[in-house]
N, C-alpha and C positions, 0 to 999 in steps of 0.2 A: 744614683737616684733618677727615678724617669721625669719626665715632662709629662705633661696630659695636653691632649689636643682633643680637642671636643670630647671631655671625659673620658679620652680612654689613653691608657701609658705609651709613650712612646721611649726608646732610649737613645742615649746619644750616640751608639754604635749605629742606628738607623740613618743619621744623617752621615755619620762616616761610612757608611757601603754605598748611600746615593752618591756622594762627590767621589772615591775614589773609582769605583765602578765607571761612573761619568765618563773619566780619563778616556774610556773606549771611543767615546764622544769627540772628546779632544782631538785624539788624533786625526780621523774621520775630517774636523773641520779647519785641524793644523794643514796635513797634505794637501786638501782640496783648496784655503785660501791663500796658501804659497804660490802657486804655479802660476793666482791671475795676476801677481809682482814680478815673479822670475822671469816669465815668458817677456817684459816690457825691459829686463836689464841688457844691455850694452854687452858686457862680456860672457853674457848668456846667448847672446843672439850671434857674435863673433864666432864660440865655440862649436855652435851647431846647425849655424843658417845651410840650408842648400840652394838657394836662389838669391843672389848677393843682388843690392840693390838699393835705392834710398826708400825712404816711407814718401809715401805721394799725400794719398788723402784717407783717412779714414772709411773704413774698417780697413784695407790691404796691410799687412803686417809686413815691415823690413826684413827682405831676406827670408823669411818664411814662409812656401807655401801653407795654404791656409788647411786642406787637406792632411797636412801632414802635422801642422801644428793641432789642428784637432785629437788626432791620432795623439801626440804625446800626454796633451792635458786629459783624451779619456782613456787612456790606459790605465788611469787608476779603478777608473770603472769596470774595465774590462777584470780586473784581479779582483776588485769586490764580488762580483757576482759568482766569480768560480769559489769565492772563500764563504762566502754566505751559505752556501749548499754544501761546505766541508763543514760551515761550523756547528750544524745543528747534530750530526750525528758526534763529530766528537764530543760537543757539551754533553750528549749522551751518556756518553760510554765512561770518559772520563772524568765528567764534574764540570759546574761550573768555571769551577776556581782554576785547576789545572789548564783549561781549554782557555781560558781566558790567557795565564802566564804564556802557554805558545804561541799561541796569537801575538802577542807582542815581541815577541825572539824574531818571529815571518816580518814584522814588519820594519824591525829593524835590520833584518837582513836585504829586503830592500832600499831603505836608507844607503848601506852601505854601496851598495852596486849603483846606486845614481851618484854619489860624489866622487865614484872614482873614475865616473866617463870625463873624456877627455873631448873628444872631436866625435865620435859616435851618438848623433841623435837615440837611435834605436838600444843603447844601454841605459839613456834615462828613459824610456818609454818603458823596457824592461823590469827597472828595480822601480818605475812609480806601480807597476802591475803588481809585482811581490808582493809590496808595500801595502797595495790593496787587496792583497789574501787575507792579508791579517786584520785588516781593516774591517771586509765585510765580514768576515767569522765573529769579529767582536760584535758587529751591527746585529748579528744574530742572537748571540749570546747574552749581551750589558742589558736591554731591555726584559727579557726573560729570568734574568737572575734578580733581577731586583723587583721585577712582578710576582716571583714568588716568595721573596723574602723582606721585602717590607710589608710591615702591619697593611691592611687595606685602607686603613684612615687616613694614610697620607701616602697612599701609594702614587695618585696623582700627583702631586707635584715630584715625590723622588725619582720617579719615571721618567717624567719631566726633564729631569735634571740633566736626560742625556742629551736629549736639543740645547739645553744654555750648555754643557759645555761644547756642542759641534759651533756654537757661536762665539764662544769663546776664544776654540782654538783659529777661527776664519779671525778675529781679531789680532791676537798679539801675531800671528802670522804676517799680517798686515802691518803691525807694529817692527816687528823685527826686518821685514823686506823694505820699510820706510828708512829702517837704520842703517840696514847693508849696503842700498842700490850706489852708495857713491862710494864705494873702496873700487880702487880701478883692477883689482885683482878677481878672478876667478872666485876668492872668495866671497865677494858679493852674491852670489849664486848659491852657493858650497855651504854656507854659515847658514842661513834657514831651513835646509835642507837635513844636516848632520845633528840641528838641535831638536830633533823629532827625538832623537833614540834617547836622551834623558828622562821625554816625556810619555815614556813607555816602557823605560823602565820603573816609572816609579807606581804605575797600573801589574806590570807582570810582577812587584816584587810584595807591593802593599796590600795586592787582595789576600794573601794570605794571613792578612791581621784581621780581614771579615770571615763570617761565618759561612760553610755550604748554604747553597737553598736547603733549604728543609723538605722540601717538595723531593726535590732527587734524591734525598738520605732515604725516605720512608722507600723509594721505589727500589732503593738497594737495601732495603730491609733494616736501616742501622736510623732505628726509631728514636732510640738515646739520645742520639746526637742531632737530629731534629728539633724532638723538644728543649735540649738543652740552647738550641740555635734562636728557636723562637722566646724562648723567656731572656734571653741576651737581647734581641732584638726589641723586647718589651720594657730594657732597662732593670730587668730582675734579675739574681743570680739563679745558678746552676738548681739550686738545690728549692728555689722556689715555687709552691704550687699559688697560680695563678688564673681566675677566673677566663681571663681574654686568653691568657695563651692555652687554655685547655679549650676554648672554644675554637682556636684556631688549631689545633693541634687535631682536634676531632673532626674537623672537615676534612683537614688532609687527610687521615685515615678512613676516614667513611669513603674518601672519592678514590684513594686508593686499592682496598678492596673493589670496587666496582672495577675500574682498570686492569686489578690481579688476573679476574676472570677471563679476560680476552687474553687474546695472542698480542704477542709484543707490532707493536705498530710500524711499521713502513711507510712511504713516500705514498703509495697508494693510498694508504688507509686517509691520507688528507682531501682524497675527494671522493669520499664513500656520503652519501646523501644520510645515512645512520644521524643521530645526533646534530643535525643542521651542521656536519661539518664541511661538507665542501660548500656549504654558505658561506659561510666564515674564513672558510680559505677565501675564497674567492673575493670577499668585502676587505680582508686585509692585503689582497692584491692590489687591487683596485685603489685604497686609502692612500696605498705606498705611493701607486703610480702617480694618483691628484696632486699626494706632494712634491714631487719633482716638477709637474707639469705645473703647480702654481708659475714656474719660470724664475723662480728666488736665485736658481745656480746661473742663469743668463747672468745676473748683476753680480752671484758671490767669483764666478770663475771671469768673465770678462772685463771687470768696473774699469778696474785702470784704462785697458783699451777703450772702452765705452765713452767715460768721461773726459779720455784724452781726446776725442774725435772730433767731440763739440766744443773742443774751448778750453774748455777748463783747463787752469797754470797750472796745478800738481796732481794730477789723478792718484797717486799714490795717495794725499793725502785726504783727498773724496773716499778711498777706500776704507780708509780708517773712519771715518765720519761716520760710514753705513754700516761697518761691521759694527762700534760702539752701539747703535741707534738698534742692532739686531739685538746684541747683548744684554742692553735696556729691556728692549720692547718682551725679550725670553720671559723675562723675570714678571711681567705683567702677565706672563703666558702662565706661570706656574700658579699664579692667586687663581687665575680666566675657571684654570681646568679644575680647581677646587672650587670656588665659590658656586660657578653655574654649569658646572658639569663637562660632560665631551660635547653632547649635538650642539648645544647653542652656541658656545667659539666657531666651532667647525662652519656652521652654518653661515655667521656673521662674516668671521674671515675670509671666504670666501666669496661673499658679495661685496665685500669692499676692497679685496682683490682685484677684483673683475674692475671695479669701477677705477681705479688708479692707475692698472693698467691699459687702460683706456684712455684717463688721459694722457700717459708717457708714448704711446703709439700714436696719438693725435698729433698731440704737440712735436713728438719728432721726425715727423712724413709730411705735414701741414705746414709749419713754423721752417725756420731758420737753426738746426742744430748748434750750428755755428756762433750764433747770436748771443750775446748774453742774456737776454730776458728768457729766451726759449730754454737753453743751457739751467741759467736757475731754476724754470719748470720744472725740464727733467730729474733735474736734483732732488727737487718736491715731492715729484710723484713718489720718485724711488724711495725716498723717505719714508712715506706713509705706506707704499704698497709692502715693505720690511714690516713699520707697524702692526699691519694686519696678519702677515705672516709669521715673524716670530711669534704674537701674542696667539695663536689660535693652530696653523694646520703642521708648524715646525714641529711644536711639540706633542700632538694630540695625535700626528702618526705612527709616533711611536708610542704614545701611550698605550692605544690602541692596541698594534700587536702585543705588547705587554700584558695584555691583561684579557683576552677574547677567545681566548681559546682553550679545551677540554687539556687535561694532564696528561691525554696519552698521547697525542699527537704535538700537544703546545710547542715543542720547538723545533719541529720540521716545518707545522705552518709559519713560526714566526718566522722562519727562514725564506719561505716562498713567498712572502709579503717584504722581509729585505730584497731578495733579488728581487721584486720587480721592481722596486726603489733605484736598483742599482744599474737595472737594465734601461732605465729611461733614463737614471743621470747618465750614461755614457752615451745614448744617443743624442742627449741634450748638448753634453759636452763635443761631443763630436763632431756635428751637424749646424751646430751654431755658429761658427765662424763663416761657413760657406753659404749659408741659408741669409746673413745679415748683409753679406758682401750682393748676393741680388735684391733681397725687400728692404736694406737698413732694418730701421725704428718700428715698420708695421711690421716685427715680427710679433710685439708686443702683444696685436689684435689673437694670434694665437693660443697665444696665455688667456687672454681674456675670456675668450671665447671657450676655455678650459675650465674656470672657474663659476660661469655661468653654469657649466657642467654639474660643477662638484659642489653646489649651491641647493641645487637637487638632490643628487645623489645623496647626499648629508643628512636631507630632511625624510627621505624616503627609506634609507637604509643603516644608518648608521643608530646602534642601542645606545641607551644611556647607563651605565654601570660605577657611576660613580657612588660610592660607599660600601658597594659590595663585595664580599667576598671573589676570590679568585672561583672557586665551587660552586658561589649561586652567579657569576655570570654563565656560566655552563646551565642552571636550570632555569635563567630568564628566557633562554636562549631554545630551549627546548619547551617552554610554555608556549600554547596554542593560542591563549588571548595576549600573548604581551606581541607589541608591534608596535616598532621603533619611535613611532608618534605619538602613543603612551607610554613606553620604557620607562620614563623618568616616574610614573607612580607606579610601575612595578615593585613588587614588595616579597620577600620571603616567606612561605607557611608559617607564621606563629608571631608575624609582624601586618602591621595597618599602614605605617609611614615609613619613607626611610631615613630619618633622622632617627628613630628606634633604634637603630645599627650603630650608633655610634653615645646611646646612653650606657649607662653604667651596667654589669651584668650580677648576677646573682651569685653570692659565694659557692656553688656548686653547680653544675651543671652533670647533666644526666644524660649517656649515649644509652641510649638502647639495644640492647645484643640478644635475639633469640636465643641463644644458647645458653648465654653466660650472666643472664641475669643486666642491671644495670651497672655501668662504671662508670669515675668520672670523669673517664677519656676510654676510647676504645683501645680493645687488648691486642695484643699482637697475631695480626691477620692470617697466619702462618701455625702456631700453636696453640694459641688461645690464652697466653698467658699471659700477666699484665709481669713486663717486661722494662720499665723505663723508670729506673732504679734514680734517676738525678731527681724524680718527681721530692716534695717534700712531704706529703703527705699522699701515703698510698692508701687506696680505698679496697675495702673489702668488696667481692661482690653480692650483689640482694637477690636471692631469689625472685622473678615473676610470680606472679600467685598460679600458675598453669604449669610450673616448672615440676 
C-alpha cells in the first residue's frame, strides 16, 4: 500500500532506494572522517612518520611533514576526481545499478591495499586513491539514479539523503576511531580502515533489490520495465494502470523521443550553448566548487588536530560532538529543501556562513586559542557554522546536480559538477595544513570571504525547481521569462501555481501523437506500437478528427 504525500502515492520501495542508494554517501563520508582520527594515532604515526620528532606547538604534526601528510589525506581526492569522469560513462553503458555494484568492489580494493601497508607511507596514499575511484564514480552515479527514480514529490529530500549519509559516515567514523585509538597495536589504525568493505558491500549487493532508473531503461528501449519500475516506485503493482505513473511515464517518453533524434551525446555536447546547456554545466560546476569552499572539510578532515591545538582535553571527542551536530543539523537540511525550496536555504546558508566564519577567524588570530574562553568560542562558532552547512549548502549541492540537468547529457554533467567538488576537496585537503601552519585561524577569513561569494551567486543564479518534474526543469530552463529571481512562480503550460503539481490527477490522461491518434501514455518511439503489456488497462487509440 502507498503513502501519500501531498496527495500524491508514494511507495515504500522509494524510501528504500533513497537510504540504500545513500550508502554511496556513506562511504564518501566514512573514508574522508577516518583519516582526521588516524593521522593523530600513535602507532599510525610510528608506522609511517618520515621526520621523527616530538609535537612542539600546534598546527606542526609529530613526525610528519606537513606536505606530505597532506599528500596522504588528499589522495582520496586525487582518485575521486579520476572516478567521477569514469563514472558517468559507465552509468551509461551499463546501468545504474551495475556501475554502482563495481564501484564498490574499486573501493574495497583499495581498503585492502591500505591495511596491508606496513612502513610504506606511499601504499596508504595509494589504496586511499583506489578507494577514491569508487568513491567518486559513486558521487557521480547515487545523485542521478535517484533523481531519476524517485517520484518528484519527494525527490528533495531523497536526494538529500546523500548528504545525511556523507554525515553519517564522517560520524560513526569518528565513533569507531574514538574506540580504537587506545589498543597499542597496529590495529588501532587497521580496524577503521577494514570496516569500510562491510559498508559497501551491503550498497554493491542491496541495490539490486531496487529498481533500474526508468529514465536509462526507455533510452535502451526496454519500456516495460520502466513503467513497471515507476508504478513499484508509486507503491502499485506491476500490472497496475495508474494516473501519476502514466503522467510520469509520458514525460519520460515525450523527452525521450526528443533526445532519440540527436546523435548520442559526448563530453563536448555539455558545453554546446543549445538548450542553456553549458549554463547548467557550468552553474553545477560552480555549486559543487561553493560547496567545498564553504570550508566544512577544513573542520570535517582537521577537527582533532584543530581542537587539540587550542586546549581542548580529548579532540577526538570534539569530533564526535560536531559530526553528531552535522547529522542533526542534515536532517533539518532535508525538511529546509522541501518546505522552502533550493534558493532560499542556499541563500541563507550561506550568509550565516560567512558570518561564523568570521567569527571563528576573529576569535582565533585576535584571542588566545590556547585559552579556555576563546577555545569554547571556537567550539561555538564551529557549531553553528555546521548548523548552517549541513541544513542548507551539504545537501542542496547535491540536490542540485540531481536534478538540473537535460536526459541526454544528465550524467556526464553530473559528473563535471562532481569533479569540480572533488578537485577543490583535494586542494583543500592538501593545502591546508601548510596554508594554517603560516596564517593559523585567519585562514577562516578565506572561507568567509567565499560565502559572501556564494550568497550572491545563489540569489543571481541559482533556479528554483522544487515540485517539478525532472522534464519541466529542462523547460524552465529554456523559458525566456523565467529568471532565477522569479523561478519560484514558474509554472508548467496548463498550470497557474505550483502546488497544482502535486494535487490529485484525473483518471486519464491524454498524450497526444500526430500519427497515432491519442493514448494514455505514449507508444513506442521506435514502431509505433503500444508495447508495455504490464499496463492494466490498455487503451485503444482515438483517431484526431484530421486523421
Amino acid at each position: 500500500m502507498p503513502i501519500h504525500v501531498g496527495g500524491t502515492p508514494i511507495g515504500a520501495r522509494t524510501i528504500f532506494v533513497a537510504l540504500l542508494a545513500s550508502m554511496g554517501g556513506f562511504l564518501f563520508g566514512y573514508d574522508s572522517g577516518q583519516i582526521s582520527g588516524i593521522q593523530e594515532m600513535p602507532r599510525f604515526i610510528e608506522a609511517f612518520s618520515t621526520e621523527p620528532g616530538p609535537r612542539v606547538t600546534w598546527p606542526d604534526i609529530a613526525q610528519f611533514n606537513s606536505w606530505l601528510l597532506g599528500l596522504i589525506v588528499s589522495s582520496l581526492s586525487i582518485g575521486t576526481f579520476i572516478g567521477v569522469l569514469l563514472g558517468a560513462p559507465l552509468a551509461d553503458r551499463l546501468g545504474r545499478r551495475a556501475a554502482m555494484s563495481i564501484e564498490t568492489l574499486v573501493f574495497s580494493l583499495g581498503v585492502v591495499i591500505q591495511v596491508t601497508a606496513f612502513e610504506a607511507w606511499w601504499q596508504v596514499a595509494i589504496g586511499r586513491g583506489v578507494s577514491g575511484l569508487g568513491v567518486g564514480a559513486l558521487s557521480a552515479v547515487v545523485p542521478v539514479y535517484m533523481g531519476e527514480t524517485v517520484p518528484s514529490q519527494l525527490r528533495g529530500s531523497c536526494v538529500a539523503c546523500y548528504q545525511l549519509f556523507i554525515t553519517l559516515g564522517i560520524l560513526v567514523s569518528n565513533l569507531i576511531n574514538l574506540g580504537t585509538r587506545e589498543i597499542s597495536s597496529s590495529a588501532s589504525w587497521r580496524l577503521p580502515i577494514v570496516i569500510g568493505i562491510p559498508f559497501a558491500a551491503i550498497l554493491g549487493l542491496g541495490i539490486w533489490l531496487c529498481p533500474e532508473s526508468p529514465r536509462w531503461l526507455v533510452s535502451r528501449g526496454r519500456n516495460d520495465q520502466a513503467y513497471a519500475g515507476l508504478s513499484v516506485m508509486r507503491g502499485l503493482t506491476k500490472g497496475t494502470a495508474d494516473a501519476w505513473v502514466e503522467a510520469d511515464y509520458a514525460a519520460i517518453i515525450t523527452a525521450h523521443e526528443k533526445d532519440s533524434k540527436m546523435r548520442p551525446a559526448g563530453w563536448l555536447d555539455c558545453f554546446r550553448v543549445e538548450n542553456k546547456t553549458l549554463h547548467r554545466t557550468l552553474l553545477g560546476i560552480m555549486v559543487q566548487a561553493l560547496q567545498q569552499l564553504t570550508g566544512a572539510n577544513f573542520f570535517f578532515y582537521f577537527g582533532p588536530t584543530i581542537f587539540q591545538g587550542v586546549g581542548v582535553a580529548d579532540p577526538f571527542v570534539v569530533a564526535v560532538i560536531l559530526g553528531a551536530i552535522n547529522v542533526f543539523c542534515t536532517f533539518l537540511g532535508l525538511y529546509a529543501l522541501e518546505r522552502f525550496g533550493r534558493r532560499i536555504p542556499l541563500i541563507v546558508g550561506a550568509a550565516g556562513m560567512a558570518v561564523w566564519l568570521i567569527v571563528f577567524a576573529t576569535a582565533g588570530t585576535v584571542g588566545d586559542p590556547s585559552s579556555r574562553p576563546i577555545g569554547t568560542l571556537l567550539i561555538v562558532a564551529a557549531s553553528f557554522f555546521i548548523l548552517f552547512y549541513a541544513s542548507t549548502w551539504a545537501p542542496g549541492a547535491w540536490l542540485f546536480i540531481g536534478e538540473s540537468f537535460s536526459g541526454r547529457t544528465r550524467a556526464k554533467q553530473a559528473a563535471l559538477g562532481a569533479a569540480s567538488n572533488w578537485a577543490w576537496n583535494f586542494m583543500i585537503s592538501f593545502f591546508t595544513t601548510p596554508i594554517v601552519s603560516s596564517i593559523d585561524l585567519a585562514y577562516g577569513y578565506v572561507f568567509a570571504g567565499c560565502m559572501v561569494f556564494a550568497t550572491v551567486f545563489a540569489y543571481f543564479f541559482v533556479y528554483e525547481t522544487k515540485d517539478l518534474q525532472i522534464e519541466q526543469v529542462d523547460e524552465m530552463y529554456n523559458d525566456p521569462a523565467a529568471k532565477p529571481w522569479n523561478s519560484r512562480k514558474w509554472v508548467p503550460a496548463g498550470y497557474t501555481a505550483r502546488n497544482q503539481l502535486k494535487e490529485e490527477k484525473s483518471d486519464v490522461l491524454a498524450v497526444e501523437d500526430p500519427q497515432h491518434g491519442e493514448w494514455r501514455s505514449q507508444p513506442d518511439p521506435v514502431t509505433g506500437e503500444e508495447r508495455d503489456t504490464v499496463r492494466k488497462h490498455k487503451e485503444t487509440p482515438q483517431r484526431t478528427q484530421d486523421a
